[in-house]
Each structure stands twice: as C-alpha cells, then as structure tokens.
N, C-alpha and C positions, 0 to 999 in steps of 0.2 A: 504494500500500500504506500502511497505517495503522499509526503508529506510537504506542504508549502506552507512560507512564512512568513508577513507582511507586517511591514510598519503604519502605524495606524493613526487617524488621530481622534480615535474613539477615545470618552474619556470618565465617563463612568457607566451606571446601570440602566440609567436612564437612555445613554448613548446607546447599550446595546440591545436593549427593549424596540430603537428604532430601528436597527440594521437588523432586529431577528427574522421578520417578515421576507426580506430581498435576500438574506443569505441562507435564508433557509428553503427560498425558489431555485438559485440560482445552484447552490454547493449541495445543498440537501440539511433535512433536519440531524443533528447530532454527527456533522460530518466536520466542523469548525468550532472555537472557542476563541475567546477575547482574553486575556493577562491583563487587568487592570491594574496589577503589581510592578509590572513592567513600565519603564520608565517611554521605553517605544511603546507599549499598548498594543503589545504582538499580537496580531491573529492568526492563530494558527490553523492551515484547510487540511484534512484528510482528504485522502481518492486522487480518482484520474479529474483533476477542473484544473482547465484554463488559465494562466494567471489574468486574463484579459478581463475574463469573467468577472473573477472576485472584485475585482479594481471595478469596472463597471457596477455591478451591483451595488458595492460602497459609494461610489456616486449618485449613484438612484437615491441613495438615503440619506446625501447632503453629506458624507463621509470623503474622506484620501487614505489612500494606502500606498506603499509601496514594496515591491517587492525585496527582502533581504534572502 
C-alpha cells in the first residue's frame, strides 16, 4: 500500500471537519489523517491516489497542501 505525505495548512478540528467531506470523495473514507501535532499539519493518504487529486480536493475546501 502507498503511502503519500502533504504539507498542509489545515489547522485545527474544525479545519478538518471541512476537508472531511472532499477527502473522503476524492481519497476514500479512512484512507487519510490530518497530525495537528505536526508543526506542517501532515496529511497523510493511504492507497493508489493521485497526488493531483489530494491537492485539488484541499482546494475544493479552501485548503493548500503540498507535497513532501
């Protein structure tokens, strides 16, 4: 399984209460997680997606990411 890593600028629960809906269209439910520990605010995708995808998604919901 494929693991991708993105710098974020989600930044708390509330942030990811808004990206759950687009990431969970685009990546799948329980395929991704947000580290609000993380001073990047990783998200991290499971599986075979896109990185084009995630970043577009994150956009749909007024979010940036990037890929590290």
């Amino acid at each position: 399984m494929e693991t991708k890593r993105y710098k974020t600028n989600i930044k708390c629960t509330g942030c990811v209460e808004t990206v759950t809906p687009y990431l969970n269209q685009f990546v799948g439910e329980g395929n991704w997680q947000v580290d609000l520990n993380d001073p990047s605010r990783t998200l991290t995708v499971t599986g075979q997606t896109e990185k084009d995808v995630v970043i577009r998604a994150l956009e749909k919901a007024g979010y940036k990411a990037e890929k590290i």
